[in-house]
N, C-alpha and C positions, 0 to 999 in steps of 0.2 A: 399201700403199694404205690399210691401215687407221689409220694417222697421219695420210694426207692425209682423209680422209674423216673424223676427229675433228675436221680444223684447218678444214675448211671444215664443219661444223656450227658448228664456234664462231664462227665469222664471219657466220654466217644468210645463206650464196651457196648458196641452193636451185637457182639456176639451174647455180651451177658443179658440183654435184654431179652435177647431171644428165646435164653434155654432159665433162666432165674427161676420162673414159676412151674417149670417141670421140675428143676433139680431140687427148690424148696420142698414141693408135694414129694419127693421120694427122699431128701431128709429129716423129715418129720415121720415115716413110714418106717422107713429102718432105723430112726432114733440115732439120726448122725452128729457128731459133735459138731458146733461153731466153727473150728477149724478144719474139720474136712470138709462142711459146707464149702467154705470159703475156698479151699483150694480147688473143689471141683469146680466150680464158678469160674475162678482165675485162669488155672488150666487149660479149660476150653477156649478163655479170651486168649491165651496167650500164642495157642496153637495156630487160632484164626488169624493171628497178626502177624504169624511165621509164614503160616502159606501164604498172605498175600505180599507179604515181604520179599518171598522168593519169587512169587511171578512179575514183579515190579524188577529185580535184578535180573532175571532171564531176558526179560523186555530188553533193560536198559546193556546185557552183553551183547546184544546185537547177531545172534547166532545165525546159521544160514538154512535149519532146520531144527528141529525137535528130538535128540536122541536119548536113549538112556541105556546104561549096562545092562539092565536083564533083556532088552530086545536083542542085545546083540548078535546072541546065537540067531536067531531067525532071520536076523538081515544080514548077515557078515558072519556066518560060523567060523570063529579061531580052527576050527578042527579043519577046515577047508585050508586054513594057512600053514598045517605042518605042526601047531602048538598042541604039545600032549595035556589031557586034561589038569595034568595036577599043575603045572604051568599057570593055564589058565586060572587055575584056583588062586594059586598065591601070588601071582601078578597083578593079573587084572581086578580080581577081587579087596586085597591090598588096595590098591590103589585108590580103589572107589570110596574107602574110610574117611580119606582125604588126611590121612596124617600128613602124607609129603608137600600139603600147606601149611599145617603148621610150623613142619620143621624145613619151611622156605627152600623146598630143594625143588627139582623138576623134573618134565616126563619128556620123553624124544620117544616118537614114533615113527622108524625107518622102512619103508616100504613100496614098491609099485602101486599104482595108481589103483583101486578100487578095491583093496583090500582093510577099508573098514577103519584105516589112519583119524582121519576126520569126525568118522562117526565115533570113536570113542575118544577123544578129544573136545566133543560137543557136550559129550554125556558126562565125562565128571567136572564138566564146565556149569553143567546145568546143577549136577548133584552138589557142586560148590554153592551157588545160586540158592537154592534150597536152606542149604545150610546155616546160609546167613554171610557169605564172604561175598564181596564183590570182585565180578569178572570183567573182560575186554575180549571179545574175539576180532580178528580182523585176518586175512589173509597176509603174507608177507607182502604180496605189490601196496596194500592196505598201510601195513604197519610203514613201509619205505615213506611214502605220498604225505601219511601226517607227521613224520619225524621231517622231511624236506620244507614241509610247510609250515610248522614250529623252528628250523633253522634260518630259512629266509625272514624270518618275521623277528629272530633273533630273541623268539622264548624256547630255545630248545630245553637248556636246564632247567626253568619253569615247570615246562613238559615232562620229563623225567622223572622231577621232583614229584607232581603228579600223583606220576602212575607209581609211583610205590605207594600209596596208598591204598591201592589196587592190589587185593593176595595174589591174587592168579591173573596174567593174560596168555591167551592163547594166539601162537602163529601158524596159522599154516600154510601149507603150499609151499613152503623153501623148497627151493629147485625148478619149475615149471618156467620162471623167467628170471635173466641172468640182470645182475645190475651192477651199476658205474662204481667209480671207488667213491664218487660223495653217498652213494646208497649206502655202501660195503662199512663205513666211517660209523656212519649214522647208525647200522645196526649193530654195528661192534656198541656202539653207546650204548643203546636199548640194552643189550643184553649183559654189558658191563653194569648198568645201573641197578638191576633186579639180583646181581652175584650177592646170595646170601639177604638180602632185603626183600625179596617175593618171589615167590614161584614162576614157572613159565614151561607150558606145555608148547610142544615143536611138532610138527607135521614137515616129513620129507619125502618125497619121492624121490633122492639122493643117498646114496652112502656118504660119511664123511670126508672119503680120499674124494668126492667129485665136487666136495665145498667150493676149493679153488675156484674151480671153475664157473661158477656163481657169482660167485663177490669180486674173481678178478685178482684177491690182493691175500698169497700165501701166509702172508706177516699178520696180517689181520684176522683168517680167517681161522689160523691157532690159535690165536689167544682170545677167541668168541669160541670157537668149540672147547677150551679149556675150563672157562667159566660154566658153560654149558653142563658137561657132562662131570663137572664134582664133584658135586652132590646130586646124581639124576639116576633112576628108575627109564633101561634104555630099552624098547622095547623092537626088533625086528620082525616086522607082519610079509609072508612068504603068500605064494600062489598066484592065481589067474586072478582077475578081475571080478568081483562078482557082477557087474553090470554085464559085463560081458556074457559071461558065464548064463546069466540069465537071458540076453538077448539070444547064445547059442541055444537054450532052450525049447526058446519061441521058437525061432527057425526051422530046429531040427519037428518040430509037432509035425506031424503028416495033415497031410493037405486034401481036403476031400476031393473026390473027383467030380467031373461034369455030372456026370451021370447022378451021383448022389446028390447033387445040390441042387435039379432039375426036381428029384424023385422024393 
C-alpha cells in the first residue's frame, strides 16, 4: 500500500486516496474485475475534479448571487407571471440542458423589474459553470465600462477575440441607464462578435421597440437586435414585482395592538 499511496500522491488523486482502501475491501468482496475496480476509483476522481472545477468557474463568473432553476418556483413563481405550466416545462426546463450553448444561440429575457429575469440568468449561468463551460456575467453599465476601457487602450479586438473563448456571457440590466453612441458602437461590437461564435444570455427591463431609446442610434440598434434574436430562445416574464409583492406582504401583516404588546 505504501507504493500505491506514493503513486497516487504523484498523480494529485486526493480523492483516490481517500476512498482506494474502501473500494478495494468491497472489490475483493463482491469479486469485482480489474476494470470496474479501476473505473470505480476513477470516476469518483473524476467527479471530485468536476465539482471543484465548477466552483472555480462560478467564482471566476463573477455573479451577484447564487441561483439555480429548481428554486425558482419558491423565489419567483413563473405561475405569478401569467406562464401556463406546460410553458414552464419546455421553456425553461429546455433551457437549463444547456443545448442552446452548444448550438451558440442565446436567451433574451424581457420583463419588469423583479420578475425573476436575473435570477434565472444567474442560474443557467451557474448550471453552465457546473457543466464545465466558462461564463462572464456583468451588468450592461459593466459590460459598456470594460468594452470603453479596451477601446481607449486600443485592445478592443484583443478583447473580443477574448471573450469568444468564452461559451456563454451574460448581460444584464439593458434598459435601467441610457448610453452615448461610443457605448451603443461598442455594444453593437460585443454582440456582433458572439453572432454564431458564443452564446449570450440578455436581461431587459425594455421591450425592443424601447431599444432606441437606450442606445440613441435606430441604425445600430437593428442590426444588434438582428443578431440578437436569430438564433435565440425569447422569453417575456409578465407581473408585479416579487420584492414588492413581498414587501406588500409584510405591510399588509396586522399589527398588534397596545394592549397586547403590554399584556
Amino acid at each position: 500500500m505504501n507504493d500505491l499511496a506514493y503513486l497516487i500522491h504523484q498523480m494529485k488523486a486526493p480523492r483516490i486516496a481517500q476512498t482506494v482502501s474502501r473500494v478495494a475491501e468491497q472489490a475483493r468482496n463482491e469479486s469485482w474485475s480489474y476494470e470496474d475496480f479501476l473505473t470505480v476509483l476513477l470516476d469518483q476522481e473524476v467527479l471530485a475534479r468536476q465539482a471543484q472545477g465548477g466552483e472555480a468557474r462560478i467564482r471566476a463568473a463573477h455573479f451577484p448571487a447564487r441561483k439555480t432553476v429548481e428554486v425558482f418556483d419558491r423565489e419567483a413563481s413563473l405561475a405569478d407571471f401569467g406562464y401556463p405550466t406546460s410553458l414552464r416545462q419546455q421553456v425553461v426546463l429546455h433551457l437549463a440542458t444547456l443545448s442552446f450553448i452548444e448550438a451558440r444561440d442565446n436567451v433574451i429575457f424581457l420583463g419588469p423589474p423583479g420578475t425573476g429575469k436575473t435570477h434565472l440568468a444567474v442560474a443557467l449561468g451557474m448550471k453552465a459553470c457546473v457543466a464545465g463551460h466558462r461564463v462572464q456575467f456583468a451588468t450592461a453599465t459593466q459590460w459598456v465600462m470594460r468594452l470603453v476601457a479596451a477601446n481607449h487602450d486600443k485592445h478592443l479586438e484583443a478583447y473580443l477575440r477574448q471573450l469568444e473563448r468564452t461559451p456563454l456571457i451574460i448581460i444584464d440590466e439593458v434598459g435601467y441607464i441610457p448610453f452615448d453612441a461610443e457605448a451603443a458602437n461598442l455594444f453593437f461590437q460585443l454582440v456582433s462578435s458572439r453572432y454564431k461564435r458564443g452564446s449570450v444570455i440578455v436581461t431587459s427591463n425594455k421591450p425592443f421597440t424601447a431599444w432606441g431609446e437606450i442606445f440613441g442610434d435606430p441604425v445600430v440598434v437593428a442590426a444588434m437586435i438582428d443578431r440578437l434574436v436569430h438564433h435565440a430562445e425569447i422569453l417575456s416574464l409578465k407581473g408585479d414585482s416579487h420584492r414588492l409583492r413581498d414587501k406588500k406582504l409584510t405591510d399588509h401583516r396586522p399589527k398588534p395592538s397596545a394592549q397586547a404588546a403590554l399584556g
